[in-house]
N, C-alpha and C positions, 0 to 999 in steps of 0.2 A: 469161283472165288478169285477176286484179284492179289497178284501179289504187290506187297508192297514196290519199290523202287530201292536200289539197291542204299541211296544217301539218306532216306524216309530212315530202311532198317538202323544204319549206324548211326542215326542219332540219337539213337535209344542207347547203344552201348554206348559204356563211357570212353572217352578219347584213350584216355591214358591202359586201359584196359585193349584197347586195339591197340596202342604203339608195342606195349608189350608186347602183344603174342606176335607183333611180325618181328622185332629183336630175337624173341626167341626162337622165330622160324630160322631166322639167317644164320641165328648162335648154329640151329643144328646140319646145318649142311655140311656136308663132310669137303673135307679139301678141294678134293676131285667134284664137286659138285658148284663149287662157290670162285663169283667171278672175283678175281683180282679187287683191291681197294683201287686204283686208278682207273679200270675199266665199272666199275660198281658208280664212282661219281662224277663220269663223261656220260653212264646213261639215267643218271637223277637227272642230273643239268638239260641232258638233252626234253626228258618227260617232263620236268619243271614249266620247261618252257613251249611245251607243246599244248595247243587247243581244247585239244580232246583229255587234257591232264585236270581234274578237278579235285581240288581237295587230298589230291595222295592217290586218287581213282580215278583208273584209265577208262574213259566211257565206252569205248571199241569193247574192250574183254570184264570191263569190271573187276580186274585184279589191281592190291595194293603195289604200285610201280615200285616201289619199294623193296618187295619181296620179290617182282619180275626180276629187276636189276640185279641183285643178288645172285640170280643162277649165272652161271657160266653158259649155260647152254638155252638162254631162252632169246628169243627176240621180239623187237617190236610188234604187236600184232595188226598197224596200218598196214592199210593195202601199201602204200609207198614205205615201207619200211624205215624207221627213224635210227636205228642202230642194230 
């Protein structure tokens, strides 16, 4: 059985239904977990403007860049690393 593709799945959920739950991912990281607001919106900017960035989805990992950015301790997962 084939699976869908990950942009096929979310278009079936509704947008505002995803914006949610990643607000409320980010709401829940703890201090110690969560990047800085200046560091959080040099790497939207940087994934906004990246190739591989579609719609909010990183095509590399298929995570919302959204909820990437938010950690403190995650990074780009290009081979050439963007932040």
């Amino acid at each position: 059985m084939e699976r869908p593709c990950r942009n096929c799945l979310f278009n079936s959920i509704e947008r505002e239904q995803i914006e949610k739950n990643i607000r409320e991912y980010i709401e829940s990281l703890s201090p110690d977990e969560k990047a800085g607001e200046r560091l959080y919106n040099e790497r939207l900017k940087i994934c906004f403007e990246c190739p591989n960035c579609i719609d909010g989805l990183c095509r590399i990992c298929g995570c919302f860049v959204r909820s990437r950015a938010a950690k403190d301790r995650s990074y780009c997962p290009d081979i050439t690393k963007r932040w």
